[in-house]
C-alpha positions as CSV (number, residue, x, y, z in Angstrom):
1,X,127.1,114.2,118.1
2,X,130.2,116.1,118.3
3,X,131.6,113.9,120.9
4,X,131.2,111.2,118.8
5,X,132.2,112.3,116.2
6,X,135.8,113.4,118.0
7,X,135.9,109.8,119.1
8,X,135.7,108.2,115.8
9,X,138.3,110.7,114.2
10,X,140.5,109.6,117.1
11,X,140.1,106.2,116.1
12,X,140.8,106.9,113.0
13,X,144.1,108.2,113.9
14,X,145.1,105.5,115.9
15,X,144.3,102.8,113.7
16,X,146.8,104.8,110.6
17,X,149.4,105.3,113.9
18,X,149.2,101.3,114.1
19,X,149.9,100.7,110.8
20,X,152.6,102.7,110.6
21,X,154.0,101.7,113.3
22,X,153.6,98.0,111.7
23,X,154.8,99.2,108.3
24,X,158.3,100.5,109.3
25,X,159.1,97.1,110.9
26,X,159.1,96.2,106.6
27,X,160.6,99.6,105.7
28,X,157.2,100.4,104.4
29,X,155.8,104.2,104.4
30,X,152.0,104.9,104.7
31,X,151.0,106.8,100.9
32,X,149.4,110.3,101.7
33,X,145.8,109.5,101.0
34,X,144.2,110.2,97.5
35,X,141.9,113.4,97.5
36,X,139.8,112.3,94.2
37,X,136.4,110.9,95.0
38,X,136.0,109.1,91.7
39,X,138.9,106.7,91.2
40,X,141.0,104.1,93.4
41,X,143.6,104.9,95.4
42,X,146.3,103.3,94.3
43,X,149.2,104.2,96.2
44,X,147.2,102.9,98.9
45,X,146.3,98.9,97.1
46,X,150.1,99.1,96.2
47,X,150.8,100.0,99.9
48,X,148.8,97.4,101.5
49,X,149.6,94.5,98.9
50,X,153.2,95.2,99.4
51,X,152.9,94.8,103.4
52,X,150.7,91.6,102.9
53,X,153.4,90.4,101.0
54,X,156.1,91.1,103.6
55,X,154.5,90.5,106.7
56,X,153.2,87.3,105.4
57,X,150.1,87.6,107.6
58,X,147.0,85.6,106.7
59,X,143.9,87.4,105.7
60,X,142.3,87.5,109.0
61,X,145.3,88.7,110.7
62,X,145.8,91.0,107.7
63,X,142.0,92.4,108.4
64,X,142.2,93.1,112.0
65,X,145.3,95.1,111.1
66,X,143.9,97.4,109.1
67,X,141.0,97.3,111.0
68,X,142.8,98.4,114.1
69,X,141.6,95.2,116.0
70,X,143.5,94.5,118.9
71,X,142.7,92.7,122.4
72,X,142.4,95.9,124.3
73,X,139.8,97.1,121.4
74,X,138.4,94.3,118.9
75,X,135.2,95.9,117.1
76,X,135.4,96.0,113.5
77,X,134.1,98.9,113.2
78,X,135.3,101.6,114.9
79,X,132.0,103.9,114.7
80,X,129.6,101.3,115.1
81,X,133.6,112.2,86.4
82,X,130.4,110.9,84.7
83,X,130.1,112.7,80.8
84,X,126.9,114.2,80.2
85,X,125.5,112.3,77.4
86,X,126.1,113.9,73.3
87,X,123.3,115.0,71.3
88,X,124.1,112.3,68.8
89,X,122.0,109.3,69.7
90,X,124.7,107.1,68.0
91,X,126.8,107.2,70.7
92,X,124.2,107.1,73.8
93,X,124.8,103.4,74.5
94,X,128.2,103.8,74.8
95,X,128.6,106.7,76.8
96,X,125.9,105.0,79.4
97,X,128.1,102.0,79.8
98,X,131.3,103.8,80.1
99,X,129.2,106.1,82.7
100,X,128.2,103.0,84.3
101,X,132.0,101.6,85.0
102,X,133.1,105.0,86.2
103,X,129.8,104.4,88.2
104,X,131.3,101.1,90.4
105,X,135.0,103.1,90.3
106,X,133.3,105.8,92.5
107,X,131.5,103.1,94.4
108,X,134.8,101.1,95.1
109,X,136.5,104.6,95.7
110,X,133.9,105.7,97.8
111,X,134.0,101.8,99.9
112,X,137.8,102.1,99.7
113,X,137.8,105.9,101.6
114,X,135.3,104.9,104.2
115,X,136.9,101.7,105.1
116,X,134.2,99.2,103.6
117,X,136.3,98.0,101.2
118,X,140.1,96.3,101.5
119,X,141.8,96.5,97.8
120,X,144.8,94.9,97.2
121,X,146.5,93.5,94.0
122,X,144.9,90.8,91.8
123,X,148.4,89.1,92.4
124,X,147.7,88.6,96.2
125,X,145.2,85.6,95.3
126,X,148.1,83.3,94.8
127,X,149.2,84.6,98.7
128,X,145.8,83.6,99.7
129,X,144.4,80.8,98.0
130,X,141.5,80.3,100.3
131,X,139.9,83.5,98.6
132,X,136.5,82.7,97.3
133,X,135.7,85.2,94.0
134,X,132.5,85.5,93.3
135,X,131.2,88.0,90.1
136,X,129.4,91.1,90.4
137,X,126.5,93.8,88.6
138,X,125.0,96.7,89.2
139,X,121.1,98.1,89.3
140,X,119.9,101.9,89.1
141,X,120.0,103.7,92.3
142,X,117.7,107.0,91.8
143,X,118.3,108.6,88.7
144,X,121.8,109.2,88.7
145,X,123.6,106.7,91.1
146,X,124.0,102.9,91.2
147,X,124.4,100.2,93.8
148,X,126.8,97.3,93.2
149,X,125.4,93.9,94.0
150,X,127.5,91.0,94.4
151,X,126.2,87.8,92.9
152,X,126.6,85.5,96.2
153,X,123.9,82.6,94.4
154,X,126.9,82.0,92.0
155,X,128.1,79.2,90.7
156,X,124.7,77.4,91.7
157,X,125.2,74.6,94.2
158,X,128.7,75.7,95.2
159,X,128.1,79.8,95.9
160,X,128.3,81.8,99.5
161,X,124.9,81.3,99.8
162,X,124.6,77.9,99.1
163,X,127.6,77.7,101.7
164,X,125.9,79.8,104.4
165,X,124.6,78.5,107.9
166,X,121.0,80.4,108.4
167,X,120.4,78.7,111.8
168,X,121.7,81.6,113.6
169,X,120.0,84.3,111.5
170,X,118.4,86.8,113.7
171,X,114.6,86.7,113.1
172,X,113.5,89.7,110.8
173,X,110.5,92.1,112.4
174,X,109.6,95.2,110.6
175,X,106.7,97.8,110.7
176,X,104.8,97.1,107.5
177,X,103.7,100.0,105.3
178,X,100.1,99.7,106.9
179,X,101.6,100.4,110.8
180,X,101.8,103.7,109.2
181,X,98.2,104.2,108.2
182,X,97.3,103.0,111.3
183,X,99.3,105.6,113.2
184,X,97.9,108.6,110.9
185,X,94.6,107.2,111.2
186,X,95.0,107.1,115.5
187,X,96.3,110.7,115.5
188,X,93.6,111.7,113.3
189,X,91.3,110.3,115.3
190,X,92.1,110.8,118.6
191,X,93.0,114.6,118.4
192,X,90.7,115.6,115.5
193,X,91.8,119.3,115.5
194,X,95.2,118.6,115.6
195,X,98.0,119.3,112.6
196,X,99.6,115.3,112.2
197,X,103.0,115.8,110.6
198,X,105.3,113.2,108.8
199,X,109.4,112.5,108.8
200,X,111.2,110.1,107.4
201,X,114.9,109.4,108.8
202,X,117.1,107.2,106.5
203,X,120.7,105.4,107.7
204,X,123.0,105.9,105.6
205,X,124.9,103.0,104.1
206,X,122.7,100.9,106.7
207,X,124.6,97.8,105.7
208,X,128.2,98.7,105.7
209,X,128.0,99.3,109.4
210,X,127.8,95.6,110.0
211,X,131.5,94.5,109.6
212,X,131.8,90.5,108.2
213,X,134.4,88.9,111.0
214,X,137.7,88.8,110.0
215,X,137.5,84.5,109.8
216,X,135.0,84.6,107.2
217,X,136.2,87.9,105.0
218,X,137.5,85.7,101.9
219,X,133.9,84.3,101.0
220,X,133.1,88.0,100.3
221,X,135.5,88.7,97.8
222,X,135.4,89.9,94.3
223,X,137.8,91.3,90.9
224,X,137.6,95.1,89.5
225,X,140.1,95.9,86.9
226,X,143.7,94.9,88.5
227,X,142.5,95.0,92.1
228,X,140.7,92.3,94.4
229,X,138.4,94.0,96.5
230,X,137.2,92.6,99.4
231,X,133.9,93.5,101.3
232,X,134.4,94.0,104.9
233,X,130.3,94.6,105.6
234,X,127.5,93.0,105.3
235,X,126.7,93.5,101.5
236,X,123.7,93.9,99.2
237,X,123.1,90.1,97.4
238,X,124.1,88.2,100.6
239,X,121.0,86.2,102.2
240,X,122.6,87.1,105.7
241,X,123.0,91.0,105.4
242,X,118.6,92.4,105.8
243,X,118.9,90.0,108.8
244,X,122.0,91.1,110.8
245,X,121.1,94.8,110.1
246,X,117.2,94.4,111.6
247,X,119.2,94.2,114.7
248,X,120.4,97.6,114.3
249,X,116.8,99.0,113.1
250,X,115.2,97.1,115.6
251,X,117.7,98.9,118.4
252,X,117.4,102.0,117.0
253,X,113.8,102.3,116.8
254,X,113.7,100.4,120.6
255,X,115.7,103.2,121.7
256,X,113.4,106.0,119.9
257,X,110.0,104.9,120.8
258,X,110.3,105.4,125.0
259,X,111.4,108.8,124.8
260,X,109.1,111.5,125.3
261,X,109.4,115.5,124.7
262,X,111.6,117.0,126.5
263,X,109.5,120.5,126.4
264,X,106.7,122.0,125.4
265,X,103.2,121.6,127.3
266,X,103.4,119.6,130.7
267,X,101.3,117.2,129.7
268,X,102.2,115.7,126.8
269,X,104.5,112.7,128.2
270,X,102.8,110.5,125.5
271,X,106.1,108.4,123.9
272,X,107.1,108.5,120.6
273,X,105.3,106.6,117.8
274,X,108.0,104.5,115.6
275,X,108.0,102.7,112.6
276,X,111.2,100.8,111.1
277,X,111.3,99.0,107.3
278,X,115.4,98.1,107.5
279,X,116.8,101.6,107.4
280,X,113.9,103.7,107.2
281,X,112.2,105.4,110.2
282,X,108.9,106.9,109.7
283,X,108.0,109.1,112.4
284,X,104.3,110.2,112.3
285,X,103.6,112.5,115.4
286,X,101.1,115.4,116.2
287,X,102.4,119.5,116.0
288,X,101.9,120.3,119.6
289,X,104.7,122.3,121.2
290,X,108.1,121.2,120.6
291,X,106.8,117.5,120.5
292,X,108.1,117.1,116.8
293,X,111.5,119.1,117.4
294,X,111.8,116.5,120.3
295,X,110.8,113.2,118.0
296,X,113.4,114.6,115.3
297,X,116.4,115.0,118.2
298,X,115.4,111.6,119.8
299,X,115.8,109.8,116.4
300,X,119.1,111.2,115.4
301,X,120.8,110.4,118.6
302,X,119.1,106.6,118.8
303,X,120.9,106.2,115.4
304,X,124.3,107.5,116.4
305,X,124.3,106.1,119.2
306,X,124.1,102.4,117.8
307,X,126.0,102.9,114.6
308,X,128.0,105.7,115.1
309,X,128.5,109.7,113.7
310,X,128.1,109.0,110.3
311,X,124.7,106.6,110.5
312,X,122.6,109.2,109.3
313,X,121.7,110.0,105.5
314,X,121.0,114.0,105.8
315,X,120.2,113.9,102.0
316,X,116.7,111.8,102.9
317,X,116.8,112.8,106.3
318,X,113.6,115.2,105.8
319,X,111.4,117.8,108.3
320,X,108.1,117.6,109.4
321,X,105.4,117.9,106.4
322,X,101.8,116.8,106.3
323,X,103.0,115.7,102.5
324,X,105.8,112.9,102.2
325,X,107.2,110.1,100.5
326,X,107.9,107.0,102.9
327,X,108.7,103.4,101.7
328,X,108.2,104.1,98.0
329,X,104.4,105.7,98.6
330,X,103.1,109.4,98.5
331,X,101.1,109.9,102.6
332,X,98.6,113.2,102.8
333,X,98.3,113.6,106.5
334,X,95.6,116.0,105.9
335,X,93.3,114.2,104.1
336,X,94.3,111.2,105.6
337,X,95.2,109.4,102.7
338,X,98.1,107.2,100.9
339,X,98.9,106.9,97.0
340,X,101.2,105.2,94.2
341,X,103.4,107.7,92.5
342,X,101.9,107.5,88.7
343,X,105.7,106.9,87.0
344,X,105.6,103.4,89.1
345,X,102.1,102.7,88.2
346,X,103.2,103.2,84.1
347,X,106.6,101.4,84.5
348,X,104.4,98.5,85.9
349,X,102.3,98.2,83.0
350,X,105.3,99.0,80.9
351,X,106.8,95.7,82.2
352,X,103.3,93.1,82.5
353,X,102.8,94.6,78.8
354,X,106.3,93.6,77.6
355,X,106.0,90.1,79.2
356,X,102.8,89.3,77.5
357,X,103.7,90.5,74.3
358,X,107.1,88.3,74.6
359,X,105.3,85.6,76.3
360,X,109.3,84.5,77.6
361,X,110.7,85.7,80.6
362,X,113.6,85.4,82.7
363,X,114.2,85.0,86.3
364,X,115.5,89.1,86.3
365,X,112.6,90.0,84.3
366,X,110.3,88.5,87.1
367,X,112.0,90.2,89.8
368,X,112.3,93.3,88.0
369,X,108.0,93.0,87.6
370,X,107.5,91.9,91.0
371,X,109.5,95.2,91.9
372,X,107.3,97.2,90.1
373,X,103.7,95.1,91.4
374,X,105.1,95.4,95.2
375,X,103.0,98.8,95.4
376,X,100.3,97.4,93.6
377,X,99.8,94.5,96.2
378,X,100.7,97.0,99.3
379,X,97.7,99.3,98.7
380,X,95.3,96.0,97.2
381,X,95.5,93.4,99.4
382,X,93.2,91.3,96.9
383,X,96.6,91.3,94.3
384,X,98.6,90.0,97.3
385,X,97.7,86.0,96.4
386,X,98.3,86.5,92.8
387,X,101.7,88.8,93.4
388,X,102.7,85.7,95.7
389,X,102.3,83.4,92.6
390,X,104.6,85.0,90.2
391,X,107.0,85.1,93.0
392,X,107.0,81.6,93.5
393,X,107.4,81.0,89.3
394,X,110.3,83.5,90.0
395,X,112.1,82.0,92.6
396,X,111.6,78.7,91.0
397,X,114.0,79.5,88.1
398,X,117.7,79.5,88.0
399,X,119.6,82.6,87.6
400,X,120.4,83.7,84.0
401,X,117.6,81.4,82.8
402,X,114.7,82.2,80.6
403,X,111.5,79.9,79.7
404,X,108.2,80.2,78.2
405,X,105.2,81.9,80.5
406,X,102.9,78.9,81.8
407,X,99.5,79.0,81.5
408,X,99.2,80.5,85.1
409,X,101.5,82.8,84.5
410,X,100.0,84.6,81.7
411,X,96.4,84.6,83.5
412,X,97.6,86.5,86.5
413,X,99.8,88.8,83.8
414,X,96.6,89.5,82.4
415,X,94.9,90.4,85.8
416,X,97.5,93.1,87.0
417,X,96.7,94.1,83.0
418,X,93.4,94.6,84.3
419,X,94.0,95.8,87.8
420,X,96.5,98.4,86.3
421,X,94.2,100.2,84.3
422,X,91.8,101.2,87.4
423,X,95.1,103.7,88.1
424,X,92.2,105.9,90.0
425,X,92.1,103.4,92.5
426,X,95.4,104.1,93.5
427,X,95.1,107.7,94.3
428,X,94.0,108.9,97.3
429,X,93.2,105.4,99.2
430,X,92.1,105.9,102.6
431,X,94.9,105.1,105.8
432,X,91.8,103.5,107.0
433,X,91.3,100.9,104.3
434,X,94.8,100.7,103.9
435,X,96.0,99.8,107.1
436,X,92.9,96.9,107.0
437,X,90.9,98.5,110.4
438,X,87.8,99.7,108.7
439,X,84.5,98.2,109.6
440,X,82.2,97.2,107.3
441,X,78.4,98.9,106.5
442,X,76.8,96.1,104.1
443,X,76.6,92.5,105.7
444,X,75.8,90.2,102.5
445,X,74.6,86.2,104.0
446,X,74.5,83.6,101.4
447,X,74.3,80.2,101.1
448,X,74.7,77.3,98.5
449,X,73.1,73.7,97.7
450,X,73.0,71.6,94.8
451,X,69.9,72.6,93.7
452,X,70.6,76.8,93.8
453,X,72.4,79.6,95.3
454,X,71.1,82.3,97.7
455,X,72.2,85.7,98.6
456,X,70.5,88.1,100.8
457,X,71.4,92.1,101.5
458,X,69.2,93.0,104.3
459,X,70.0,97.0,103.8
460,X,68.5,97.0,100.7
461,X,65.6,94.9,101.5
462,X,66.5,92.6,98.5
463,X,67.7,89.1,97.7
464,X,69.1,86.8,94.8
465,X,67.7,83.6,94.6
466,X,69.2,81.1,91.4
467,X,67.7,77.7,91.2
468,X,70.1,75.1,88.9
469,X,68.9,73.5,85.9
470,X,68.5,70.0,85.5
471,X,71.3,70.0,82.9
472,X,72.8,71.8,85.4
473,X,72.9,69.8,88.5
474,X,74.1,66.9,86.1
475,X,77.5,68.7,85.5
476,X,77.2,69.4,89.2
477,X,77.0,65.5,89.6
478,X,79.9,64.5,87.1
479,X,82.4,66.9,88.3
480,X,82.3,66.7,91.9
481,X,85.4,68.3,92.7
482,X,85.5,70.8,90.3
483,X,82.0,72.1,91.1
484,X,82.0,71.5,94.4
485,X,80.1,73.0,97.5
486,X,83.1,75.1,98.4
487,X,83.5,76.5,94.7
488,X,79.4,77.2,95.0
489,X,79.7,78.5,98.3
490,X,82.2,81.1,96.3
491,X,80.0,82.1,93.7
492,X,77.7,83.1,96.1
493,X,79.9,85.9,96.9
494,X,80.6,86.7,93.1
495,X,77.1,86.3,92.2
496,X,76.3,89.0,95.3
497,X,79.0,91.3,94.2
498,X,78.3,91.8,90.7
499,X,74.8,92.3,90.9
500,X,74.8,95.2,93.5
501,X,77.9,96.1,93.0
502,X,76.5,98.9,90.5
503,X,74.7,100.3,93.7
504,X,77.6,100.1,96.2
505,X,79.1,102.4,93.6
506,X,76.5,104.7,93.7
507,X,77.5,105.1,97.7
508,X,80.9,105.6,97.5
509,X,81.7,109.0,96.9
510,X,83.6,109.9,100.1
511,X,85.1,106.4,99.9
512,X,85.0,102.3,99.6
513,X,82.5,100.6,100.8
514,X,83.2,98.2,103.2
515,X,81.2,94.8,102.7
516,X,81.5,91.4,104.4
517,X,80.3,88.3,102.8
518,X,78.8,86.0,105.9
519,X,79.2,82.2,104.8
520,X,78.6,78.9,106.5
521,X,81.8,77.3,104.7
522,X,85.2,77.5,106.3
523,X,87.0,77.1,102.7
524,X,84.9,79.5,100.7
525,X,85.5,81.9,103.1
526,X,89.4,81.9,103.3
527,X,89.0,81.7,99.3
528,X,87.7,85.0,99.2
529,X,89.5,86.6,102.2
530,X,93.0,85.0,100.6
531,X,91.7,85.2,96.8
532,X,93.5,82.2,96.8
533,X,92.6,78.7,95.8
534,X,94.1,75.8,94.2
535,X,90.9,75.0,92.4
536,X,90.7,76.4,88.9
537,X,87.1,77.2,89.2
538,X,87.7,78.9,92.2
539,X,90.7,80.9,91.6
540,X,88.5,82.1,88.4
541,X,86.3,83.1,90.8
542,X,88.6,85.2,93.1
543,X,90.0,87.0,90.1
544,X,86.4,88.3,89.3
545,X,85.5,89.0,92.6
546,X,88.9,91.1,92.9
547,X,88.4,92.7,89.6
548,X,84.9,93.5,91.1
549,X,86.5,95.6,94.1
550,X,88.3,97.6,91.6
551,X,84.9,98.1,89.3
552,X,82.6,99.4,91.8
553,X,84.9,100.7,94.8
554,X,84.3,98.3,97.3
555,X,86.2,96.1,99.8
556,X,85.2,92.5,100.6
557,X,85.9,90.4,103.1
558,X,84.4,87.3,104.5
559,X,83.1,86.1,107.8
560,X,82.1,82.6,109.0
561,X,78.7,82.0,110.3
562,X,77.4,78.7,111.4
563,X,75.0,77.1,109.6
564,X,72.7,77.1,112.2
565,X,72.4,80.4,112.1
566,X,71.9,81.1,108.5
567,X,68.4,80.2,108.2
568,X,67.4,82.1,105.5
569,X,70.1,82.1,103.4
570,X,69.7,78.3,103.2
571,X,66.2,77.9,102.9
572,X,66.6,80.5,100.0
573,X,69.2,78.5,97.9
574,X,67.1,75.1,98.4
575,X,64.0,74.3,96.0
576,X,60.7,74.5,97.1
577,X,58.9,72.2,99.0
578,X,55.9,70.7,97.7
579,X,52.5,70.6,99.0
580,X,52.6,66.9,101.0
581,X,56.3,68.5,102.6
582,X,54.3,71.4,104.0
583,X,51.5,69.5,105.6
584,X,54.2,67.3,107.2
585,X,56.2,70.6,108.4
586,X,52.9,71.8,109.6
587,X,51.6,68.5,111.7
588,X,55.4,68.4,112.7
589,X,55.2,71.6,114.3
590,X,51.8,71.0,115.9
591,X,53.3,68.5,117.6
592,X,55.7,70.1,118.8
593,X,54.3,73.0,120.3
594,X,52.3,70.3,122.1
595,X,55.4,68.7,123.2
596,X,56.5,72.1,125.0
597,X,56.4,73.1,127.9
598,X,53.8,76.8,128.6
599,X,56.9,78.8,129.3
600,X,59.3,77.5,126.6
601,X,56.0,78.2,124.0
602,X,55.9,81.8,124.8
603,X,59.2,82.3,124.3
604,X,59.1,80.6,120.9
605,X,55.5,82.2,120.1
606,X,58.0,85.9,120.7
607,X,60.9,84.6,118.3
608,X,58.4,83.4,115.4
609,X,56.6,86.7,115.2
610,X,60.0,88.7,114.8
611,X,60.7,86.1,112.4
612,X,57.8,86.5,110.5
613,X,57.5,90.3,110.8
614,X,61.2,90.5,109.5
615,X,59.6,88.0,106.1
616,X,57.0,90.5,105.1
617,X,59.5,93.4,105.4
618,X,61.7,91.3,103.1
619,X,58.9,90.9,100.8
């Protein structure tokens, strides 16, 4: 660390020498630098515009000047007063926007001093004409800090983004929030009496360590006050910047997973456990020896040693605890469990109320919701189809635009409604259901015709059994593709789930319980694994069954079975044969135990008296 550290204030040092050096060829003298955190240095804009003007370099060259790029040396990066507010409400609003514009100074100041950001005059656009402005805005950072966000969609059709290749985008691959669970849920398992311990490591700044080459540093470009600043990283509102800094993540954690401790008990050569989400690392290990100490030291020098001295954020960096916050969520290594903090759970209702009481909505008060619902859909994968839906009305709008809530829209508003006030459910949800690996205890078959539906639940010795109306299977008739098979097939399922539902509840005081729905249709079944369907009857259907989860603690999922193999299912959802059908079934099968061969018979003779035995015990 020190070493690198040395090497990067070197750099440093070399790259002002440079300048220098450059600037007296124009009778130029490098400013002394500015020592207040919170403003612009503007000896230093006045500096550098001054030398553009005079060494009438082009912006590239100008960039790998002050960049210290060279041909012996050509990375980019050389490391790869806010007023409290008054008691007089009066005046709240305008002390919160003149504390958010000395907000973006301190951001710009802060860019300006660590080499992010090149700010020159406004009057330097004329110099370079090529410069492509595009506006900017901020969003809340924590409680007290802000991040800048440069609008790169803007002017539609004709932005950066609409301008940018993403043929050569590296492919993004992170560790969802689940990899987690499943780590706590391995170490728990695996060594039972073991302490399991949780850190997360944070990069700091992770984008600004990916410098923009110097050819394409006008399209990131943008006016504050007097001064155009331009953004030498990768920056937050670019398409291009999560994918060219999962390169970096996906280094660091390459280089933190093989290592092993370096002390402690002889044995323990297991390799580290990673976990990357852009630039967080979650590191979940067990307290044996000096295996954590080791994790800790092994992720710290995997960061600085692909982005440099001053990659690592020692504000979030945090030590081992069995208790931590890690992408947004609250993990208990003890009890082996994960939860939503309750101030995100009431700002998402806050929001899906204030939506349906408006009934209008903009493309940034979608985003802002689905911001709020990510949590919800990470820890119920059932909300994960209908959370997908509001994304795509979101993306589907133009920015600044507003429009009236369609029909769909409002119905899955009123589901999260519905979802958000089982906050319970929420709390204390098992790593094992989270991360999707538990197995299930109830095994529900069913099956549909058009004359009834049929569920059975072996465990409890019990079966539903609904036989259509005539009025009934005339609807059935007319509307063919609204009531079809598949949508049948479905409520199956429902039917099933809210019936004994009220007795699954009953068994879940430790936890869920874990049911699979076995069906004979391919659609039905990705309908309620997805809780997705184009069909209206069927999506109606998914919201209940989802709705149902939340009701009686319960997770569903579905299995296929053939139809060949659900026997009793189908017979139950068919109506009953008459009299004449029997004695045909029964001469039928006279004949064909006479057709049989002895050895075949007795086989059969064995299968049909488990078969019948398993009848009477159904009742």
């Amino acid at each position: 660390m020190r070493v690198l550290q040395s090497l990067f204030e070197r750099s440093s040092r070399d790259i002002l020498r440079h300048v220098e050096m450059y600037a007296g060829r124009y009778n130029l003298t490098v400013p002394l630098s500015n020592t207040d955190p919170t403003s612009i240095d503007a000896a230093t804009v006045t500096f550098l515009s001054e030398l553009a003007r005079r060494s009438r370099l082009n912006l590239p060259s100008f960039v790998r000047l002050v960049r210290g790029q060279d041909a012996h040396d050509p990375r980019p990066n050389k490391a790869l007063y806010e007023l409290a507010e008054p008691a007089d409400p009066t005046y709240h609003d305008v002390y919160r926007r003149w504390n958010a514009i000395v907000r973006v100074r301190r951001h710009i100041a802060k860019g300006q001093t660590e080499g992010r950001y090149l700010i020159l005059d406004k009057a330097m656009l004329e110099t370079w004409p090529e410069v492509f402005i595009s506006p900017i805005g901020t969003v809340g950072k924590g409680e007290e800090d802000i991040r800048v966000i440069n609008d790169y969609a803007y002017p539609r059709g004709a932005s950066v983004i609409d301008f940018t290749d993403r043929d050569n985008f590296p492919r993004i691959s992170y560790n969802p929030p689940r990899d987690i669970a499943r780590r706590i849920h391995d170490l728990r398992t695996e060594h039972p009496p073991v302490e399991v311990l949780l850190l997360l490591g944070d990069v700091s700044g992770a984008f600004r360590h990916v410098p923009i080459s110097e050819n394409s540093v006008h399209m990131f470009a943008f006016l504050f006050e007097d001064y155009v600043v331009f953004d030498l990283s990768c920056g937050f509102g670019w398409c291009g910047s999560p994918a060219f800094y999962s390169l970096a993540g996906s280094v660091i954690n390459h280089l933190y997973e093989p290592s092993r401790p370096e002390g402690g008990a002889p044995l323990d050569r297991e390799p580290f456990g990673g976990n990357v989400w852009c630039d967080d690392h979650a590191c979940v290990e067990r307290n044996v020896g000096s295996r954590c100490k080791d994790a800790e030291v092994a992720l710290r020098r995997s960061m600085i040693t692909v982005l440099g001295p001053n990659a690592i954020n020692e504000e979030k960096f945090t030590s081992w605890q069995t208790t931590g916050k890690a992408l947004s969520l609250l993990w208990d290594t003890v009890n082996g469990t994960v939860s939503i903090p309750t101030e995100k759970l009431l700002k998402a209702q806050l929001r899906v109320h204030a939506l349906l009481q408006t009934a209008y909505a903009s493309k940034s008060d979608l985003n802002k919701l689905l911001g709020s619902l990510r949590h919800v859909a990470a820890c119920f994968p059932a909300a994960r189809s209908f959370y997908q839906r509001l994304h795509a009305s979101a993306v589907g709008m133009h920015p600044g635009s507003k429009r009236q809530l369609n029909e769909d829209d409002r119905d899955d508003l009123f589901w999260f409604r519905a979802v958000l006030l089982n906050g319970d459910r929420f709390n204390k949800i098992p790593v094992v259901q989270f991360a999707g690996i538990a197995t299930p205890t109830v095994h529900i078959f069913m099956d549909a015709s058009d004359t009834g539906l049929c569920a059975l639940e072996p465990t409890r010795l019990e079966y539903i059994r609904v036989k259509f109306t005539d009025a009934q299977k005339l609807d059935l008739r007319k509307e063919p593709r609204v009531n079809s098979i598949n949508v049948r097939e479905l409520q199956s399922a429902v039917l099933a789930a809210l019936y004994w539902g009220q007795y699954w509840k009953q068994d879940a005081e430790l936890g869920p319980t874990y049911v699979c729905f076995h069906i004979d249709n391919s659609s039905a079944v990705a309908w309620a694994n997805r809780r997705s369907a184009r069909n209206p009857a069927a999506q109606l259907l998914n919201r209940l069954l989802s709705l149902a989860e939340l009701q009686y603690r319960v997770v569903f999922t579905a299995e296929h079975v053939p139809g060949i193999d659900n026997i009793m299912a189908d017979a139950g959802s068919r109506e009953r044969l008459s009299s004449i059908r029997r004695s045909l079934n029964r001469v039928g099968a006279m004949l064909c135990r006479q057709a049989l061969a002895g050895t075949t018979n007795t086989k059969y003779q064995a299968i049909w008296k488990q078969w019948t035995k398993f009848s009477r015990r159904m009742g």
